[in-house]
N, C-alpha and C positions, 0 to 999 in steps of 0.2 A: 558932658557928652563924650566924655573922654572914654569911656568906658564901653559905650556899644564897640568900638576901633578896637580897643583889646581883646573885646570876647572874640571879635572876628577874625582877628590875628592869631590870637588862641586856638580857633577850631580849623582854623589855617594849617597850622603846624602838625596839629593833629593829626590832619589828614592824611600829610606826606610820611607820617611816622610809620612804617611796616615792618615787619619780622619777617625774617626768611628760616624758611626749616626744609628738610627735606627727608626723604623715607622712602621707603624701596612695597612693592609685593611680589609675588611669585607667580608664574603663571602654567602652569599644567594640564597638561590631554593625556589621558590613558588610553591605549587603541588595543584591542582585543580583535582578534577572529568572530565575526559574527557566530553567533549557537548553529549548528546544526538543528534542522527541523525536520520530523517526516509524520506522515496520518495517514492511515490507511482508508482507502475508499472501497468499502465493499457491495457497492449498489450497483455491480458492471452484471449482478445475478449467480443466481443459485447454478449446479451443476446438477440438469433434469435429465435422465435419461428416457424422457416422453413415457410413451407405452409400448409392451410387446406382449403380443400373441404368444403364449408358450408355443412348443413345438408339439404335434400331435405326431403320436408313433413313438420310435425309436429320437434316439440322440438330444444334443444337448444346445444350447447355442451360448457364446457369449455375447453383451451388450458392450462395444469395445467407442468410446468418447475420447474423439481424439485429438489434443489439449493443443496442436500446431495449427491444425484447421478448424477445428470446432465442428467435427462432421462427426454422426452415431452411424457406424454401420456394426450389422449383425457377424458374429463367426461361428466356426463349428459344423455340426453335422445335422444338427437340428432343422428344420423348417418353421419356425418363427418365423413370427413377420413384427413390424414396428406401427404404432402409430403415436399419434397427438406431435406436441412439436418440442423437441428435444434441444436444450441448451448448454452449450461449457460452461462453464464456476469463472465467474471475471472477479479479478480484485485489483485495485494500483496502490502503487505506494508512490504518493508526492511529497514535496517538501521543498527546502532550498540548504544553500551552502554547507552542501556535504562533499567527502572527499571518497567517502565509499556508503555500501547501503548491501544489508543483510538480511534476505526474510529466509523465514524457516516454516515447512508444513509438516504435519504429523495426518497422516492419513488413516485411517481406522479399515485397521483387516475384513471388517464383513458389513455390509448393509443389513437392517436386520428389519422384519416385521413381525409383531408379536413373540412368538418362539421360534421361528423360521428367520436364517441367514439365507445370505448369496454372499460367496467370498467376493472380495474389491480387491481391486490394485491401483493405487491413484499414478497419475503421470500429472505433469505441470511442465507448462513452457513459459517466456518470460521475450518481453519485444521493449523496446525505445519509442515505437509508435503500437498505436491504439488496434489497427486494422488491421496491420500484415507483419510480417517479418517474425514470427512466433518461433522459437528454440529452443528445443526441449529441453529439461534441468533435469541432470541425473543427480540421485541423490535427496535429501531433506534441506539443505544449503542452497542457495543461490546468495554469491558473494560479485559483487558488481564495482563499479564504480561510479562515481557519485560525481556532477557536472561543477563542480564548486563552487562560485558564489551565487549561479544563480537558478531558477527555482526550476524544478526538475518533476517530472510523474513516469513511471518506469509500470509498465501491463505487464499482467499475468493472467495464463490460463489454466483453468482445471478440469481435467476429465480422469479418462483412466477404464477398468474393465471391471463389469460387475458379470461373473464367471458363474457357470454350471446350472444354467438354467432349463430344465429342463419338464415334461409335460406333466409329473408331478410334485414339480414344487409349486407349493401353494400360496395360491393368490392372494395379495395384497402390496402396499405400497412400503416397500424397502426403503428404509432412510440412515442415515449416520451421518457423522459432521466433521467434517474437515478442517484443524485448528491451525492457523497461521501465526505467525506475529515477527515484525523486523525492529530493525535500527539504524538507524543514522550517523555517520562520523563524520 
């Protein structure tokens, strides 16, 4: 019976017998500037210049969309009149952690229906809020600054003059399209 007493002292010893090692790893964060983001939202509507009654008689009128107010009034010598209900060109550009922010519009010289123009002149103003504070942008450029890390939506409006309308230019509905696009840094 000697025996069971050795195994047990045996697996005794065992037990306490351990190895020590040791060894290292490394521990690492890489930290970047968040990306830049921006998207344009062009659902703020088109740029309508409703209806207008040519001028009967002499002279001419223009349809003048005015991109700080978003108001259509008539100019010129003509007697036009307007109806239906006329709207500025809305678009925004949102996004986040930018340091600056750049859109660009290319305006198209004439409105045109079938073979018949009306010369245009586009105008665009640009606000920090939605409703008011609109300032006009001279130029194709609007260079801004961008809120940095966090998320941003900058309005713009579009109006502008669709020129020389007079009792016989011929009726129908003028159109052309107004090309935008920005960037974010």
């Amino acid at each position: 019976m000697q025996r069971p007493l050795f195994f047990f002292l045996t697996l005794l010893l065992a037990a306490h017998a351990s190895f020590a090692q040791s060894g290292s790893i490394s521990a690492d964060i890489e930290l970047q500037d968040a990306p830049a983001s921006c998207t344009f939202n062009t659902t703020g509507g088109n740029l309508d210049f409703g209806g207008l009654y040519k001028p009967t008689g002499g002279g001419t009128n223009d349809a003048v969309m005015d991109a700080t107010s978003g108001t259509l009034s008539l100019q010129g010598s003509g007697n036009g009149s307007t109806f239906g209900t006329p709207q500025v060109g809305a678009f925004s550009l949102g996004g986040s952690n930018t340091s600056s922010i750049t859109v660009d519009v290319i305006f198209p010289a004439a409105l045109a229906s079938g073979g018949a123009t009306l010369s245009y002149t586009g105008s665009w103003a640009q606000s920090a809020t939605q409703g008011s504070g609109y300032a006009l942008i001279t130029g194709a450029t609007y260079s801004g600054a961008g809120p940095g890390p966090g998320p941003f939506t900058h309005y713009f409006r579009v109006g502008g003059t669709a020129g020389g309308i007079a009792g016989a230019t011929p009726n129908g509905i003028y159109t052309a399209t107004v090309n935008i696009s920005g960037s974010c840094n």
